[in-house]
Steps between C-alpha positions, in 0.01 A plus 500: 500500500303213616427310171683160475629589161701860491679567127748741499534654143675798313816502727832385610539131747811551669530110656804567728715498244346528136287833389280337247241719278297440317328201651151436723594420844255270631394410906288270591369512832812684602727290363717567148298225235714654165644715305355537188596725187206806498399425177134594544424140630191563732588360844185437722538693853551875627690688277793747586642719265853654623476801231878434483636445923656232565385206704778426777556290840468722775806642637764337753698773739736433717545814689213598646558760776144651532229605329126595577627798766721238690768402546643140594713638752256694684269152596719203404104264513258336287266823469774769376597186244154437379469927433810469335408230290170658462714869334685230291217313350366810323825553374509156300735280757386130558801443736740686710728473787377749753850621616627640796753781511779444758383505853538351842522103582164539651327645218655262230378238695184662560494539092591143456176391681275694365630389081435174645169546610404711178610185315304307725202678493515549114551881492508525110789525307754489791791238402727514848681752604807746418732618816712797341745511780598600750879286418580817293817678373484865714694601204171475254216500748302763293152529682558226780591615844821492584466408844334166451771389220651180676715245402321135491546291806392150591217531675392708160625186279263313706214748484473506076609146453203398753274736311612366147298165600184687527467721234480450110780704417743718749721748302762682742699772368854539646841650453826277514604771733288386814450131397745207439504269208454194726168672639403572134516147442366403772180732413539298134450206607210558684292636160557863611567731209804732627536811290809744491384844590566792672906425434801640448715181422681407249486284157713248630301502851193503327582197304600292791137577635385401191623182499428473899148469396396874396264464239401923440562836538232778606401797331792495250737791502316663793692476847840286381818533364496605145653401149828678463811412245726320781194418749156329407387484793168364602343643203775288266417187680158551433498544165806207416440263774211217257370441859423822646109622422480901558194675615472850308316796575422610176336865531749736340573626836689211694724427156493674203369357187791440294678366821166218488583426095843476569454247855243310243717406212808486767323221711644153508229220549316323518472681835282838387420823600175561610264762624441614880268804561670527855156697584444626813169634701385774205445186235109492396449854655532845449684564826748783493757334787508258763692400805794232504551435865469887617651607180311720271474399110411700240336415128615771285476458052529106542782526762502381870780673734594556897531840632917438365401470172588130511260244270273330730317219276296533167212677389441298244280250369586166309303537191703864503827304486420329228417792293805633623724229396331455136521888428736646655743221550417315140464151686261300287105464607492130580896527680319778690173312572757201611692713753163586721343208433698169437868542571387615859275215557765236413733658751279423802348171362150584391309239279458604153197497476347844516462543106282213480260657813258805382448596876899568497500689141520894474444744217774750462391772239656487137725846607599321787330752711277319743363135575211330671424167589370323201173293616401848677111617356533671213 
């Protein structure tokens, strides 16, 4: 679309947080002029008629493993990052946190300087960076190898707290189990975002984290200590702690459906739940498995497992979790749209301002079936 007036008509305008229909949705030279009521009111400029999608700012993912045939792991630099973001663009996300599966000092710090030179550089869409490990729980390490699971020493405070300053947004996902709360505060109060994951601990452990500085949990229900009647675990915290965001991998597969409805109307805010693909290399292909540090993968009916059976990562697609969450999980349209799109991007501090931009606007299809950037030539 290159005319300096584009009017979007005969849809829905999700703005971040209202779904309004019935209206004409008006950019000027890329930028949202108004919002007018479609009332047959000729508008000078390109016309666009939606035929009943819904007009949306692109997505914003936090756990971004891989995509495009690679994997972050693999080539912690700028290139496998811009491929990555590359898969992901076609898939609807304006930002992400490419994010980097637990692996030796060397190659964290190797991925820590190349999310700084994507930034840099301007690879598109890429918002810092999201170290998943390796200061794990070997009691829930799911998919992460067990023999690089460490517990977090100095020189490792150092190392994130040094990278905080040069990056956007750092989001570090640890378990109380092989990190103390004075380092968790420590990592607070240098901007990082420290999320519980990958944990067996406690309510009552949890909730001291919490209030150490913890500010979210990853992938919700997957890898931690569940709800039970005498224990709530990580999961409890989650879901009653107002302060504790939780990532959710919303594909029927990782949590069942009614577990999602009941997590939704369970959640205490205004922290949220929102949505994480946690994709890995098989995202925007039609690759059947991959490698994971020598470790075969394989994509079977939507599901990605090791040789053991164990869930390595998501096949699955953002504009899929939506879907997912609204029909399966009864979570309404513009609480879904939220979760992938604004409760995300106020987590890690993005400007809101991506409804009000047409290059950062996507088309999802009115069954919620597929999306596509919405200034692409129609």
């Amino acid at each position: 679309m290159t005319s300096e007036t584009v009017v979007f008509r005969n849809g829905a305008y999700f703005d971040g947080t209202h779904l309004l229909e019935g209206q004409a949705v008006v950019f000027r030279q890329g930028n949202l002029s108004e919002i007018t009521p479609a009332d047959g009111t000729k508008i000078a400029g390109q016309q666009v008629d939606l035929n009943g999608d819904i007009l949306c700012p692109g997505f914003v993912d936090l756990q971004v493993n891989g995509g495009g045939s690679v994997m972050f792991n693999d080539d912690p630099s700028v290139e496998t990052i811009q491929r990555i973001s590359q898969a992901h663009r076609k898939l609807g996300v304006a930002s992400f946190l490419p994010t980097l599966i637990t692996d030796t000092a060397a190659k964290t710090q190797q991925a820590i300087e190349a999310a700084i030179k994507a930034v840099d550089v301007g690879v598109p869409g890429v918002a810092g960076l999201h170290l998943e490990g390796p200061h794990l729980s070997l009691a829930r390490k799911g998919a992460h190898d067990a023999a690089l699971i460490r517990p977090m020493d100095e020189e490792d405070l150092t190392t994130l707290i040094a990278a905080a300053s040069r990056l956007p947004c750092l989001k570090v996902t640890l378990a109380p189990e092989a990190v103390s709360e004075r380092q968790v505060t420590s990592l607070a109060e240098a901007g990082i975002l420290v999320s519980l994951g990958h944990s067996d601990a406690d309510f009552a452990t949890c909730q001291r984290y919490a209030a150490a500085g913890a500010r979210c949990v990853t992938h919700l229900f997957n890898a931690m200590s569940q709800l039970g009647n005498r224990e709530p675990g990580l999961v409890g915290a989650a879901l009653a702690n107002a302060g504790l965001s939780a990532g959710l991998i919303a594909d029927s597969i990782h949590v069942h459906p009614e577990v999602m409805r009941a997590a939704w109307a369970a959640k205490t805010g205004p922290a949220r739940i929102f949505l994480v693909s946690d994709a890995m290399a098989v995202a925007g292909t039609e690759d059947a498995e991959f490698n994971l540090e020598g470790r075969r993968i394989t994509r079977t009916d939507g599901r990605l497992t090791l040789e053991n059976g164990t869930l390595a990562g998501a096949d699955l697609d953002l504009t899929t979790a939506v879907r997912i969450l609204v029909k399966n999980a009864g979570v309404p349209l513009k609480d879904a749209l939220s979760a992938a799109t604004t409760y995300p991007a106020k987590l890690i501090g993005l400007a809101e301002s991506s409804s009000k931009n047409l290059a950062s606007m996507i088309r999802i299809s009115a069954d919620l079936e597929s999306c596509e950037w919405a200034n692409a030539a129609r």
